[in-house]
N, C-alpha and C positions, 0 to 999 in steps of 0.2 A: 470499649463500652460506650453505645451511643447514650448523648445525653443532648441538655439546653443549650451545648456548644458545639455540636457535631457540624463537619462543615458537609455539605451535600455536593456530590458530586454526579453525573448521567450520563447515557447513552439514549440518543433518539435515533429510531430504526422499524423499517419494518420487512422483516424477522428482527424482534431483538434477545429472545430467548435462550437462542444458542451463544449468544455473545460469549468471548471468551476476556472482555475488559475485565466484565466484573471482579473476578479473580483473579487477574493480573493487579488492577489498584488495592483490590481491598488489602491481599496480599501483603503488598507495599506499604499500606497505611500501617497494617499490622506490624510489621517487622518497623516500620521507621516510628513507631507508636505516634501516630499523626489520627487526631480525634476526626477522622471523615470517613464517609462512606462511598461506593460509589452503583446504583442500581441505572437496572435496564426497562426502559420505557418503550414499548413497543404501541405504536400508535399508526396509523394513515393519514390521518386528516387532522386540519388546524394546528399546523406547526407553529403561527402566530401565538396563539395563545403559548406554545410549550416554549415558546423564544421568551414570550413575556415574562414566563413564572422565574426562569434565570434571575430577573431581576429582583421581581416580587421577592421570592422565595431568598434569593443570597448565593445560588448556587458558585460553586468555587468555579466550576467551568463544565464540558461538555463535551461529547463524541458524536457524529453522526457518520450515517452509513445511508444506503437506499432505502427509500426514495429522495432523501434530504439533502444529498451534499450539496446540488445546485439549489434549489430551490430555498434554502435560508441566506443566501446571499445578499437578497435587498431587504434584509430582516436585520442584520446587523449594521452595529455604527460603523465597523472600519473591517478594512478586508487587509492582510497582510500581501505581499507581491506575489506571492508564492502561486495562493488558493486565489489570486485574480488572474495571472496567465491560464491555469485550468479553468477555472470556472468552475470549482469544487472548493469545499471547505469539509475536513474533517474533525477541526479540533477548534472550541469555543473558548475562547479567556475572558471571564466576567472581570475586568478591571474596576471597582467601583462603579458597579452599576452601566458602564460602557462595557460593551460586545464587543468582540477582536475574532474572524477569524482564521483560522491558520490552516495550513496540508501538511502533516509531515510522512503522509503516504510514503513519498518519493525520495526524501529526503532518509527516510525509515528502510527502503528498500537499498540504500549505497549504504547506510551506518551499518546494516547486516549482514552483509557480504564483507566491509571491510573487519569485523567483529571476529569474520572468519578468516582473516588475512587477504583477502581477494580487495587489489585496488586498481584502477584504471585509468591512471595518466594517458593521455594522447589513445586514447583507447577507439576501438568501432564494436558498435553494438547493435545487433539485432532481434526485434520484438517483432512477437507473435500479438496481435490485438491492440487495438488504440481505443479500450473503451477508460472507465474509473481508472485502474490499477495502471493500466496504461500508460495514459495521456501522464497521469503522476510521476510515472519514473522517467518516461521522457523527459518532462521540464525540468525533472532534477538532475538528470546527466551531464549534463553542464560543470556543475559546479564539484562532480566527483571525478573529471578529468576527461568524458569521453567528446568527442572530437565529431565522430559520424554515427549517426541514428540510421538504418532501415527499419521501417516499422511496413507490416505485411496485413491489412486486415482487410475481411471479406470487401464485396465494392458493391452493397447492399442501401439502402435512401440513406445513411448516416456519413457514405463516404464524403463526398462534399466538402458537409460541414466540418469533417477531419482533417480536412487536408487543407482548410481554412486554419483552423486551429494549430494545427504543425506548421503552417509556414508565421503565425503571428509566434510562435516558442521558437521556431530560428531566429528570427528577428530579434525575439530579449535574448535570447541566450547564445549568441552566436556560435551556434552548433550549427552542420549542414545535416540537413534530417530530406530523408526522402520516404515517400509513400509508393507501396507496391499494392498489386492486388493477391491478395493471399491464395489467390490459382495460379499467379505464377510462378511456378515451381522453376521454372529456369532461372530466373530473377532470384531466388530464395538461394538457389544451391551459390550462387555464383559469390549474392552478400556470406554466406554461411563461410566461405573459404578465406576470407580475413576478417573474419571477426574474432573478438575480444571474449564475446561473451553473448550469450544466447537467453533471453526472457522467454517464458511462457507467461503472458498475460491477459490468456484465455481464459476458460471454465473449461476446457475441453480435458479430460481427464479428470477431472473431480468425480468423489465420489468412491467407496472402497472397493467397488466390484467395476470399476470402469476403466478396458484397456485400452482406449482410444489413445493418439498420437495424434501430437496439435500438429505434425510433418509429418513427410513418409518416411518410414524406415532405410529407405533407400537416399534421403538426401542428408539424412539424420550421419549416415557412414560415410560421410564425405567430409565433413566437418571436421576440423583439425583437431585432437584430441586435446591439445591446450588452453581450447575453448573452457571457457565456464559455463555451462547452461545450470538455469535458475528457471525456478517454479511458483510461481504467487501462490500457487496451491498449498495448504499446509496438511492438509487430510484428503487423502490418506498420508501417512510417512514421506513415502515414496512413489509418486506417479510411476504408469507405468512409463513415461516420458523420462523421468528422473533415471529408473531404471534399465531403461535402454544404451541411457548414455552414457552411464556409472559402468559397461559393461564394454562400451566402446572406449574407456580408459579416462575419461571428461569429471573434472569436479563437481559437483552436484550439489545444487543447498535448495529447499525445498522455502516455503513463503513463510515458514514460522519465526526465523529469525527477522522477517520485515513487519510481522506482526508487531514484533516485542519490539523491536527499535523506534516504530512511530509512538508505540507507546513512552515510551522510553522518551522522546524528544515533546509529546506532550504534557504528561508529567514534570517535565521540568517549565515547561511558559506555566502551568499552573502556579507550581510551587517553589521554581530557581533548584531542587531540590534532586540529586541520581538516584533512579530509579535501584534495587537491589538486584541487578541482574541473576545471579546465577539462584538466587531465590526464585525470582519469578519467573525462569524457564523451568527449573525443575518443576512447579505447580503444574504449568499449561503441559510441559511432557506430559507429566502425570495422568493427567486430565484426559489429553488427545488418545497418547498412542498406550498407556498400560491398563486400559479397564477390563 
């Protein structure tokens, strides 16, 4: 029941509509009976001001998505290590009126996988795209045991500055991370035959009627069936990526459980507090794939 003590909690975005927080915190408040709220704010312009109201207002803390994660960076008092090596922040902690922010994208993407039992000591890993979701799980590779990064993405005006940014995440993380151009298919197949474990961290397949493959199918069967390939995608269920490879005998986990787990890891800098896991996937199941 909200009332004169409800604590307020947001999402800054633009899409922020479709958000699927909402329901995952309220959720949460609800079952942990915690007097907050948590709504979606969908805006473009003057994030200053919506950085302010955090304060004004009392907010407990805050989510953002695009266009925001870089651009409130010199908006806040302190940056965690995390969301400074990207140069993203998706998760705000109003600490008494000081701003804190954090990523637990990447960190959200290894707590998911290993949720499902999948872990990666001394591991080699291969990503499709080094944009947001990206550049995230990279920097967090490190710290969930993997050793060697291929990351594969187009060689379009942004490579550069990527390949800038990958080599400042080997430097903190002492990972060997190498940059390919994602036309090279020779290159691709070659990383593909000892690796650990395969990202999609494209948009390529998004969408429920989209059968696009972020690879060809022909390098896709070359890949060792002990591979993990993983999907940042969470809708549809099942990419057809997903399902390609579920058929070539490969584990498969799809981007919902890294949804819930970043959540899951902000929720707690908010509140010190675990989230109800298997309450809050049943909702977002529900939600996504039974309407």
């Amino acid at each position: 029941m909200i009332d004169g003590k409800t604590q307020l909690y947001g999402f800054f975005a633009h899409p922020a509509q479709h958000s699927l927080s909402p329901l995952m915190y309220n959720t949460t408040f609800a079952e942990q009976k915690i007097n907050a709220v948590y709504l979606a704010f969908d805006f473009t312009a003057d994030l200053a001001t919506a950085v302010t109201s955090m304060r004004t207002l009392n907010f407990g803390g805050a989510n953002l998505s695009m266009p925001f994660k870089a651009q409130v960076i010199p908006l806040l008092d302190e940056i965690a290590p995390e969301a400074k090596l990207i140069g993203a922040v998706n998760t705000i902690v109003n600490q008494n009126g000081r701003l804190i922010g954090h990523s637990t994208d990447g960190p959200g993407f290894f707590a998911g996988l290993a949720q499902q039992g999948q872990t990666f000591q001394n591991a080699h890993l291969t990503i499709l795209g080094a944009g947001g979701a990206g550049l995230a799980i990279i920097a967090a590779a490190g710290q969930a045991g993997v050793t060697v990064i291929d990351v594969f993405k187009r060689r379009n005006a942004t490579y550069a500055s990527v390949a800038a940014k990958l080599t400042e995440i080997a430097a903190a993380t002492k990972v060997t991370i190498r940059l390919h151009d994602y036309a090279a298919t020779n290159e691709l197949t070659a990383a593909l035959k000892s690796s650990d474990l395969l990202v999609n961290a494209t948009n390529i397949g998004m969408g429920a009627g989209s059968t696009a493959l972020p690879i060809p199918q022909t390098v896709l069967t070359q890949v060792p069936p002990t591979t993990v390939v993983s999907d940042v995608i969470y809708f549809p269920k099942e990419t057809a990526f997903l399902k390609a490879a579920r058929q070539l005998g490969h584990p498969t986990y799809n981007g919902l459980p890294m949804l819930i787990q970043q959540g899951v890891l902000a929720y707690k800098l908010w509140t010190g507090a675990e989230m109800p896991l298997a309450k809050v996937t049943q909702a977002l199941e529900q939600q996504l794939y039974q309407k």
